[in-house]
PDB file of N, CA, C and O in Angstrom:
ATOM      1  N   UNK A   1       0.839  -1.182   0.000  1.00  0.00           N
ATOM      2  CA  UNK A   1       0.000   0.000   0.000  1.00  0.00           C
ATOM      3  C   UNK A   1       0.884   1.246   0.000  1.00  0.00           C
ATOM      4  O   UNK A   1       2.030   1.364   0.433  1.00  0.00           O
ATOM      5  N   UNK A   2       0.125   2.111  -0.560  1.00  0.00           N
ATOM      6  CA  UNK A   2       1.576   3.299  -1.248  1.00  0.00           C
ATOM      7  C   UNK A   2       0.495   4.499  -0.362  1.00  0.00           C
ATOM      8  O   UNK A   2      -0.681   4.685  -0.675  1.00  0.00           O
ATOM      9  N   UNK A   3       1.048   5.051   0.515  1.00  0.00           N
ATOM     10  CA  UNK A   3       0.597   6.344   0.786  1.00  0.00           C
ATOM     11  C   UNK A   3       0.714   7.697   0.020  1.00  0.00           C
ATOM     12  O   UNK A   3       1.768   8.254  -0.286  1.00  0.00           O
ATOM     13  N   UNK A   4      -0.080   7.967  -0.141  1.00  0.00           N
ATOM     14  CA  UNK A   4       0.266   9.619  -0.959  1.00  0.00           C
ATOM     15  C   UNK A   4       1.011  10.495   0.430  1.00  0.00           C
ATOM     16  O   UNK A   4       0.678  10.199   1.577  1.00  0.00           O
ATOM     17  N   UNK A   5       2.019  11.564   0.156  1.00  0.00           N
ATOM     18  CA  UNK A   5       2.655  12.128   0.872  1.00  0.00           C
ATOM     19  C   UNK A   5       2.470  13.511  -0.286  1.00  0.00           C
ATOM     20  O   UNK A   5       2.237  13.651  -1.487  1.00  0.00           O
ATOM     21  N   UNK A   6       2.780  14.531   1.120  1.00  0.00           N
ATOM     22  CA  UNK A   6       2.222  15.875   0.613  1.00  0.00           C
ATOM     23  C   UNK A   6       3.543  16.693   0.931  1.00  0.00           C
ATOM     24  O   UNK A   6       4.206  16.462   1.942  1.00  0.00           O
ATOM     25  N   UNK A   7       3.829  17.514   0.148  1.00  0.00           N
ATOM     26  CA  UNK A   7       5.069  18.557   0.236  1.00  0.00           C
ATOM     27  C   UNK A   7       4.449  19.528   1.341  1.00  0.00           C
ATOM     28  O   UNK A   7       3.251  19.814   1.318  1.00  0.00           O
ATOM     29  N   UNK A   8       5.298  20.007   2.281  1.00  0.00           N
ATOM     30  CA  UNK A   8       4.896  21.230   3.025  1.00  0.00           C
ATOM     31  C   UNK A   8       4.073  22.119   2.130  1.00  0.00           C
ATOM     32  O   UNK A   8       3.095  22.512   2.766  1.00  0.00           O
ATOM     33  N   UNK A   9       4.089  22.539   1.026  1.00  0.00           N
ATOM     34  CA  UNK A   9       3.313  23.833   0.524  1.00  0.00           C
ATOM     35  C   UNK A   9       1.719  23.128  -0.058  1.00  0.00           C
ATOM     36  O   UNK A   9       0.821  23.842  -0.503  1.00  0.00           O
ATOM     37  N   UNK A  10       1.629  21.734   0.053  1.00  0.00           N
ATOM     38  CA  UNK A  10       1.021  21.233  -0.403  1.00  0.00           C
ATOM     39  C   UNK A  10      -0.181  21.065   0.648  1.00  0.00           C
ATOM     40  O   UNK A  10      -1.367  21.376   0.536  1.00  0.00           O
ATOM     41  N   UNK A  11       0.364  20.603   1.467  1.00  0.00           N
ATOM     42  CA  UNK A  11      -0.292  20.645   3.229  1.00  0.00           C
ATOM     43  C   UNK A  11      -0.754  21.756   3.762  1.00  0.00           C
ATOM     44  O   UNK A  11      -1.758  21.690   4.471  1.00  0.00           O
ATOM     45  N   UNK A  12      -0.113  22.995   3.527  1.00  0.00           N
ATOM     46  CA  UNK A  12      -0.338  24.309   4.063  1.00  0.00           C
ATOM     47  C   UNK A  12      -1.632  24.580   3.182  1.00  0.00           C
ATOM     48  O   UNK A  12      -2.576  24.923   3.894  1.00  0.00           O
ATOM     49  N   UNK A  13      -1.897  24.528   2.004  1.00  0.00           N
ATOM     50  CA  UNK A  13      -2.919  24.821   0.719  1.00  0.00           C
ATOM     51  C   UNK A  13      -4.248  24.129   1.694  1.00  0.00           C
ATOM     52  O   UNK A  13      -5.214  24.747   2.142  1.00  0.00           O
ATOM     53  N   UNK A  14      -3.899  22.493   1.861  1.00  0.00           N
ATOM     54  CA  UNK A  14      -5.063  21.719   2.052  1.00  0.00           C
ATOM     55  C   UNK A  14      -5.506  22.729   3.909  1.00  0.00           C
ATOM     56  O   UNK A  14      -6.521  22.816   4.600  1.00  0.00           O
ATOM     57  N   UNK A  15      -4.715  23.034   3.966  1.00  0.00           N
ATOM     58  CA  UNK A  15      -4.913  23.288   5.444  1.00  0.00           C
ATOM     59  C   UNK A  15      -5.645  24.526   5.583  1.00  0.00           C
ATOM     60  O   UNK A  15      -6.372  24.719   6.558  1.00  0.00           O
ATOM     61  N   UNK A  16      -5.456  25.574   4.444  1.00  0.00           N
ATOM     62  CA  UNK A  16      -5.736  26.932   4.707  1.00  0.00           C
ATOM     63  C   UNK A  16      -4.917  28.255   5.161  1.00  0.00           C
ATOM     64  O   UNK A  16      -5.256  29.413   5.404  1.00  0.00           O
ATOM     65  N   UNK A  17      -3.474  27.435   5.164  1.00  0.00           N
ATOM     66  CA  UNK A  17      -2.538  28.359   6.194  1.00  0.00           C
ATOM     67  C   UNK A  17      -1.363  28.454   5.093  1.00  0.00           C
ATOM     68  O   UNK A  17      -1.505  27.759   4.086  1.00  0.00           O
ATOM     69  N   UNK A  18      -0.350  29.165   5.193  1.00  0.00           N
ATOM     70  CA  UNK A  18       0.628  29.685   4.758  1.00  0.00           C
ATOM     71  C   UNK A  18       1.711  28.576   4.854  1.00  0.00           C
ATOM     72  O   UNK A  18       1.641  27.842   5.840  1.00  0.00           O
ATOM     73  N   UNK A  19       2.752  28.351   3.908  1.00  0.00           N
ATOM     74  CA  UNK A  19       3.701  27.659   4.332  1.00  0.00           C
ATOM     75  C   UNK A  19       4.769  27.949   5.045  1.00  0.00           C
ATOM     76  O   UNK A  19       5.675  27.123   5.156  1.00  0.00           O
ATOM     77  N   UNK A  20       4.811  28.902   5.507  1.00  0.00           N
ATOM     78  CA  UNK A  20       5.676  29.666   6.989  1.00  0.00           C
ATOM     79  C   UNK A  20       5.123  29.665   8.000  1.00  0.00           C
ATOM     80  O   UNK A  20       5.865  29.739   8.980  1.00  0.00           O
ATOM     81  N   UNK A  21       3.618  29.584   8.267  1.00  0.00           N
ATOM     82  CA  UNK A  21       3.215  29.316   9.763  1.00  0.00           C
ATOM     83  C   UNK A  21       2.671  27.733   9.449  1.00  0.00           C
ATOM     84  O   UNK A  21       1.901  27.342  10.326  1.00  0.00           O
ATOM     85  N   UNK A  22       2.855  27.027   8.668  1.00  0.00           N
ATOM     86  CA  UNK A  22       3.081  26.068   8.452  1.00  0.00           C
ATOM     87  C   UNK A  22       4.421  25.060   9.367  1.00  0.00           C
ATOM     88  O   UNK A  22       4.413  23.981   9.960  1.00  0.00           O
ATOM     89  N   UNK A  23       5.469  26.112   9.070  1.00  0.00           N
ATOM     90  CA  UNK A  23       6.922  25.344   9.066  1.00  0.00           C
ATOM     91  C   UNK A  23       6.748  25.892  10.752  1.00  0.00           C
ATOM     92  O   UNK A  23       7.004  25.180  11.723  1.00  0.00           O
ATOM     93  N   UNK A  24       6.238  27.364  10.819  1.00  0.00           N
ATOM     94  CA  UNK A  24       6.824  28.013  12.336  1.00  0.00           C
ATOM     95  C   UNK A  24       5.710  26.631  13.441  1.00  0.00           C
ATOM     96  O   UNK A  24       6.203  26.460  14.556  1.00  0.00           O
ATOM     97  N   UNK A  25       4.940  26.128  13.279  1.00  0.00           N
ATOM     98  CA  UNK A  25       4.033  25.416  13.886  1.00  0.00           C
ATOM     99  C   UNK A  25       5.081  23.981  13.865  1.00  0.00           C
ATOM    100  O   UNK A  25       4.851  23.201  14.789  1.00  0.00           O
ATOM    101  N   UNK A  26       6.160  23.591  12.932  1.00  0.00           N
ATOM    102  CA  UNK A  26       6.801  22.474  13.235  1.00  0.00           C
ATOM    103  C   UNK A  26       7.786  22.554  14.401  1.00  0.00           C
ATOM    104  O   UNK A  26       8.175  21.655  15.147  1.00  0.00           O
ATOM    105  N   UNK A  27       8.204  24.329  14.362  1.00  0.00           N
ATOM    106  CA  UNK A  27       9.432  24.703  14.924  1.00  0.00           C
ATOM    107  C   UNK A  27       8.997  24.372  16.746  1.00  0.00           C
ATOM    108  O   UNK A  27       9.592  23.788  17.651  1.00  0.00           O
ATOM    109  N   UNK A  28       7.563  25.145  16.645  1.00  0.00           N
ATOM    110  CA  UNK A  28       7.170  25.119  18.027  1.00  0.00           C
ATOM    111  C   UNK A  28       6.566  23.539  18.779  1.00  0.00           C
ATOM    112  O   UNK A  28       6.220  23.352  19.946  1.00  0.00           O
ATOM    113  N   UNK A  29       6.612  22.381  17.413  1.00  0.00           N
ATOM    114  CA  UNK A  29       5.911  21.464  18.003  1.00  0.00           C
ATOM    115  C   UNK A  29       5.010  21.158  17.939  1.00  0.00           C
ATOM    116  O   UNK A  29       4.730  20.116  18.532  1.00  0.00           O
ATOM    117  N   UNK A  30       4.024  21.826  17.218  1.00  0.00           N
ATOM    118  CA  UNK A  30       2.396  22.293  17.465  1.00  0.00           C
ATOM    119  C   UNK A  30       1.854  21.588  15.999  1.00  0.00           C
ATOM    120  O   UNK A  30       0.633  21.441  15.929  1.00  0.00           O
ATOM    121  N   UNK A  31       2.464  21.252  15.118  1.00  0.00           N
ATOM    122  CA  UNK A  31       2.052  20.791  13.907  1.00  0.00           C
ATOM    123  C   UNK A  31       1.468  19.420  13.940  1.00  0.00           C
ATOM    124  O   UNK A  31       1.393  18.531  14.789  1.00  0.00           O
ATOM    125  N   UNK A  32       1.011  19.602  12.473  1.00  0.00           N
ATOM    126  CA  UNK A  32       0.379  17.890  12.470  1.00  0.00           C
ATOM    127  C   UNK A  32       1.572  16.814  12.251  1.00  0.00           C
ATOM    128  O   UNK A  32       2.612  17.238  11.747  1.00  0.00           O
ATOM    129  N   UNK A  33       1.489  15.598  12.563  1.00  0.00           N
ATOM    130  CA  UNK A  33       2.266  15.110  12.765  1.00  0.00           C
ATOM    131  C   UNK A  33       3.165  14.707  11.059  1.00  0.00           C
ATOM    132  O   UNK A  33       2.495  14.268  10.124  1.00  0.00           O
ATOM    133  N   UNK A  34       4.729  14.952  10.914  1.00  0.00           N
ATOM    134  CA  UNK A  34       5.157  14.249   9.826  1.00  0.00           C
ATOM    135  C   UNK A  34       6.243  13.592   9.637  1.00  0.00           C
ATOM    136  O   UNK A  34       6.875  13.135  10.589  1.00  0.00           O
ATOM    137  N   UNK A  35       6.654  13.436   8.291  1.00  0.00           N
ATOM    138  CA  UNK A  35       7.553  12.336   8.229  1.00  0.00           C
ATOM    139  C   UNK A  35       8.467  13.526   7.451  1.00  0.00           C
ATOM    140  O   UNK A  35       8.241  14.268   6.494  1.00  0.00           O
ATOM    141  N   UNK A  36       9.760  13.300   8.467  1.00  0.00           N
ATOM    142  CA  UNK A  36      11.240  13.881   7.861  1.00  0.00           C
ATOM    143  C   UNK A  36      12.631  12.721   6.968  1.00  0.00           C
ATOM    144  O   UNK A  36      13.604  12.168   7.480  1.00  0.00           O
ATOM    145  N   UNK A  37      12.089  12.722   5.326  1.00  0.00           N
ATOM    146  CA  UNK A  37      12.880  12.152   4.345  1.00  0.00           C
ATOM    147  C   UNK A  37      14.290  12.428   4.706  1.00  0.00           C
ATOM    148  O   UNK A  37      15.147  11.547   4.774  1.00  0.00           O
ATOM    149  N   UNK A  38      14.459  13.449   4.890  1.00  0.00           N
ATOM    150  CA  UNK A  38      16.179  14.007   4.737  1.00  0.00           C
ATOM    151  C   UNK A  38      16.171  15.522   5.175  1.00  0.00           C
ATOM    152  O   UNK A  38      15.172  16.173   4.869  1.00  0.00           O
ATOM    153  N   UNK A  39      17.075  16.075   5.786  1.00  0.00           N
ATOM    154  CA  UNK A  39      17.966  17.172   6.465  1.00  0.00           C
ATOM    155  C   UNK A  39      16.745  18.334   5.756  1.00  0.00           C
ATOM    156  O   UNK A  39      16.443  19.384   6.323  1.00  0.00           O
ATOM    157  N   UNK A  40      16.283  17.983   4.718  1.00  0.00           N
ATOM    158  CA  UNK A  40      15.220  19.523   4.364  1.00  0.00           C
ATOM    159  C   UNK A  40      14.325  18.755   3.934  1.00  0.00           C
ATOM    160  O   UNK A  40      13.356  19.421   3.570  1.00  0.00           O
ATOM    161  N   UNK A  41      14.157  17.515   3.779  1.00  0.00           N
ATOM    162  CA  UNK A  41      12.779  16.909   2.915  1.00  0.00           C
ATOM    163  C   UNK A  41      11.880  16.723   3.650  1.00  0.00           C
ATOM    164  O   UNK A  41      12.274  15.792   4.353  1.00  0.00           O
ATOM    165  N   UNK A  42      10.411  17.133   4.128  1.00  0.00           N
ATOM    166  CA  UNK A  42       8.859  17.159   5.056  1.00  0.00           C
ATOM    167  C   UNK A  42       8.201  16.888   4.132  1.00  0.00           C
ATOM    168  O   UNK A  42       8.057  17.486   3.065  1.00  0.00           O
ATOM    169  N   UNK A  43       7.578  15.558   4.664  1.00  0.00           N
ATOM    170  CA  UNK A  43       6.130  15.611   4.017  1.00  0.00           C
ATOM    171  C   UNK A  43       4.979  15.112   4.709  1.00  0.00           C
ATOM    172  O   UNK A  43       5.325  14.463   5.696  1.00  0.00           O
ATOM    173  N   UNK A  44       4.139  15.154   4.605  1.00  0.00           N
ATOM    174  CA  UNK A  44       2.740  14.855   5.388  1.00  0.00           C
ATOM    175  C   UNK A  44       1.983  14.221   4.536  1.00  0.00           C
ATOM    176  O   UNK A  44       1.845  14.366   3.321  1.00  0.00           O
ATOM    177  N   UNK A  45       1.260  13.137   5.670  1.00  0.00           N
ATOM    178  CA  UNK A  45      -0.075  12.171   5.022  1.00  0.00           C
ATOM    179  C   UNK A  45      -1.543  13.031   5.135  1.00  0.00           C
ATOM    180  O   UNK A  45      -2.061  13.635   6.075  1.00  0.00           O
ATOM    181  N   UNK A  46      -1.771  12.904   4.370  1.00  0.00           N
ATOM    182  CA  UNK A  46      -3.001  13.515   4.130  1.00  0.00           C
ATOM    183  C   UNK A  46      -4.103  12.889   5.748  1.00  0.00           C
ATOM    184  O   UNK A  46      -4.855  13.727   6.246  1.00  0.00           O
ATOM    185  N   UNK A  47      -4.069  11.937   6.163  1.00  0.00           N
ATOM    186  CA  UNK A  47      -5.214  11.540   7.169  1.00  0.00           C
ATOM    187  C   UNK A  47      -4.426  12.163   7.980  1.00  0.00           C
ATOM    188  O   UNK A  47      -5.218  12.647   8.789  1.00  0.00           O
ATOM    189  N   UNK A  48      -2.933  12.603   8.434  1.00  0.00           N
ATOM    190  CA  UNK A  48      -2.081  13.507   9.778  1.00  0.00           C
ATOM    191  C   UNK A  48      -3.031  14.615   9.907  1.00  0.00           C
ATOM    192  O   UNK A  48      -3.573  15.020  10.935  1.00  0.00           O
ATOM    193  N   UNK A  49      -3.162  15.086   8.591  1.00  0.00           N
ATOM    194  CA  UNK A  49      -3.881  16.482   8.495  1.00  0.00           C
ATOM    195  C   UNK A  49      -4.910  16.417   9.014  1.00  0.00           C
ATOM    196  O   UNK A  49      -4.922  17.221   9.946  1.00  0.00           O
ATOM    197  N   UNK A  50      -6.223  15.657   8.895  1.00  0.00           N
ATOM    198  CA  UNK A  50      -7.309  15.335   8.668  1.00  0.00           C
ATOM    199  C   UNK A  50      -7.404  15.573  10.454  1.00  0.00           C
ATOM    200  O   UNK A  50      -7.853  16.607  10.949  1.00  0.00           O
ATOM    201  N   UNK A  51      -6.897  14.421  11.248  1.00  0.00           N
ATOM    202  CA  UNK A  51      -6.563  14.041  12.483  1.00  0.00           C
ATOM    203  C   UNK A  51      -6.447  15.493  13.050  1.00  0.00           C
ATOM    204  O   UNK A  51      -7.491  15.976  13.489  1.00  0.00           O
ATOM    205  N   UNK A  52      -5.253  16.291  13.100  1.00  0.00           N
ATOM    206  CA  UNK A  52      -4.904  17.276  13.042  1.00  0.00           C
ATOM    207  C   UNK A  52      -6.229  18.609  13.181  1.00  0.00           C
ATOM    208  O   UNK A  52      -6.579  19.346  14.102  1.00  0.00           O
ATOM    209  N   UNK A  53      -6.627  18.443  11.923  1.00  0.00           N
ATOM    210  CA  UNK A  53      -7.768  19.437  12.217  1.00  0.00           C
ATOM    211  C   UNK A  53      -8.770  19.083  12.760  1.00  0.00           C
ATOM    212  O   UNK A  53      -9.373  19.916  13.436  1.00  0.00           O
ATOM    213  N   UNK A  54      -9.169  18.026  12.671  1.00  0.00           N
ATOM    214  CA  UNK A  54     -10.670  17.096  14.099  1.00  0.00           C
ATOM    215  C   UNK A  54     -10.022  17.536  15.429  1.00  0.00           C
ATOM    216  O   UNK A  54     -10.785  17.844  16.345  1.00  0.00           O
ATOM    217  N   UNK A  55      -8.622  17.598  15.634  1.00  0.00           N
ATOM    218  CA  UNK A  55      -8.271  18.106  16.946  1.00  0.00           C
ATOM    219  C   UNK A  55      -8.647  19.465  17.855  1.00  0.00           C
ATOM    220  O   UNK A  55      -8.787  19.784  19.036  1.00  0.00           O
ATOM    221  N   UNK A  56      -8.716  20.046  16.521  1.00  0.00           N
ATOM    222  CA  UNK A  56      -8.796  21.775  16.733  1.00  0.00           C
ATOM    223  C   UNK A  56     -10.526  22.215  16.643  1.00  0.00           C
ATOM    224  O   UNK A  56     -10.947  23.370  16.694  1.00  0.00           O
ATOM    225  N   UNK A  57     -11.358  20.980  16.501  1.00  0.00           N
ATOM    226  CA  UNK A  57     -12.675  21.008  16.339  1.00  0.00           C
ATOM    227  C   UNK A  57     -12.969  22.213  17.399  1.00  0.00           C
ATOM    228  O   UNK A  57     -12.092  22.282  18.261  1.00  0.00           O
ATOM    229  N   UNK A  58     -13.932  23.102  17.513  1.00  0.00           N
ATOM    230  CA  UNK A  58     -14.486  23.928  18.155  1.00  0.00           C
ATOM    231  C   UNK A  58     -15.749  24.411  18.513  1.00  0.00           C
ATOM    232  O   UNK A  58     -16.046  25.202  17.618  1.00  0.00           O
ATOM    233  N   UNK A  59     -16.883  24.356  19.540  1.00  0.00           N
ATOM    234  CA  UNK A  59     -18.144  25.245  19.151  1.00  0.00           C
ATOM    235  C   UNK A  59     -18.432  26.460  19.278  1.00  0.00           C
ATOM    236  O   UNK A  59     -19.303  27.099  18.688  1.00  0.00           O
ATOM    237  N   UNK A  60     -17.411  26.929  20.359  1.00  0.00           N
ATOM    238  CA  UNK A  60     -17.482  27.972  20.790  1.00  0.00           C
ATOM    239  C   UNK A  60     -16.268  28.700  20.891  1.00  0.00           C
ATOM    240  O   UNK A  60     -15.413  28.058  21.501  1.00  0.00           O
ATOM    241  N   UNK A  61     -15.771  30.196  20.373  1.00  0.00           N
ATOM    242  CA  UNK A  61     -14.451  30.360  20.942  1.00  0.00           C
ATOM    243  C   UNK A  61     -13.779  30.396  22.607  1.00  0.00           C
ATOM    244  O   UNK A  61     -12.553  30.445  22.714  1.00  0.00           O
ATOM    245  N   UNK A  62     -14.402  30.377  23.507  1.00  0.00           N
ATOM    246  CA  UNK A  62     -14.200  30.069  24.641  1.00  0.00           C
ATOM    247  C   UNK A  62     -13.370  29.039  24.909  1.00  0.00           C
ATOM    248  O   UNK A  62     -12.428  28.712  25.630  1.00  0.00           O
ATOM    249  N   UNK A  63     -14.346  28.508  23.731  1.00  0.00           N
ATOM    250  CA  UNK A  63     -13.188  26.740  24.199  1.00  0.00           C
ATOM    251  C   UNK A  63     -11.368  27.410  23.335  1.00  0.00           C
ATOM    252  O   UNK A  63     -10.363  26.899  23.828  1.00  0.00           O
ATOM    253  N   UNK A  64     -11.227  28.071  22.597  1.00  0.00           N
ATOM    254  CA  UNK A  64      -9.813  27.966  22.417  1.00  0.00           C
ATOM    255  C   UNK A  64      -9.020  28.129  23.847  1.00  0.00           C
ATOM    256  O   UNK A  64      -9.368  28.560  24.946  1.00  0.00           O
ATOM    257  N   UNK A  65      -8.062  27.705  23.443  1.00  0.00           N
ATOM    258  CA  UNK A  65      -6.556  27.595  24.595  1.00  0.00           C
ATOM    259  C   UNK A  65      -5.186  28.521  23.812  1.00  0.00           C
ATOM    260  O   UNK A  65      -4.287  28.112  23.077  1.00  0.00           O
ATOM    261  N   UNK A  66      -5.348  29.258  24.090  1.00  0.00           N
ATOM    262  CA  UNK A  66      -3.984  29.952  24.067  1.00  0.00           C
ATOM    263  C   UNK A  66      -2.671  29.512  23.572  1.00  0.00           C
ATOM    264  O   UNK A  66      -1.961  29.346  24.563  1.00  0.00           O
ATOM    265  N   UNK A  67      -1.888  29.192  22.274  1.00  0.00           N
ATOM    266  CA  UNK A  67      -0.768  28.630  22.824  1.00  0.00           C
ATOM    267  C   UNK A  67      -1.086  27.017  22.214  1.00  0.00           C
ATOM    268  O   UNK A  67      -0.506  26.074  22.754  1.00  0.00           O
ATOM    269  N   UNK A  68      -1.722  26.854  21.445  1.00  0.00           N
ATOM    270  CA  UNK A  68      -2.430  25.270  21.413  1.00  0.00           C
ATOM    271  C   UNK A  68      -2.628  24.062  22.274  1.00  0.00           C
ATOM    272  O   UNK A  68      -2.768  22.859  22.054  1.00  0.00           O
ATOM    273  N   UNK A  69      -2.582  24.907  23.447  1.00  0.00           N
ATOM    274  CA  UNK A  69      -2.925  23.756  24.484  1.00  0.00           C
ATOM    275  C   UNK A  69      -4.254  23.624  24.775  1.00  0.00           C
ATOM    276  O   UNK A  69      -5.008  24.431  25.317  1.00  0.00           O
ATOM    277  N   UNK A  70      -4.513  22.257  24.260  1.00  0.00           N
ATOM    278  CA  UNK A  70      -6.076  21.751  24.987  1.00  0.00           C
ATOM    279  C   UNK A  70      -6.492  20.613  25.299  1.00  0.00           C
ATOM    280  O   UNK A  70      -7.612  20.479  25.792  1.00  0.00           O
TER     281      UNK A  70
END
């Protein structure tokens, strides 16, 4: 089984976000989870993403956390 894998700018598109607060969200930890090919190569599975944003689900802004802690 062959996974499709997504280039950082590719991920940032599906995501809605920029590919610099893309990368700054890896720096801090806070990103969806991915796979590092080589010294500059990132790429992401499309269901990381998916996962990823069901995380950040919301009804109310109250419920955000500061800082992505929740």
């Amino acid at each position: 089984m062959q996974t499709e894998l997504l280039k950082p700018a590719e991920a940032a598109r599906r995501l809605g976000v920029s590919k610099s607060y893309l990368a700054q969200l890896r720096v801090q930890g806070r990103s969806p989870t991915f796979i590092r090919l080589g010294a500059r190569a990132i790429r992401y599975r499309p269901e990381d993403l998916d996962t990823w944003l069901s995380a950040r689900s919301a009804t109310s802004t109250s419920a955000y956390a500061p800082g992505g802690a929740q």
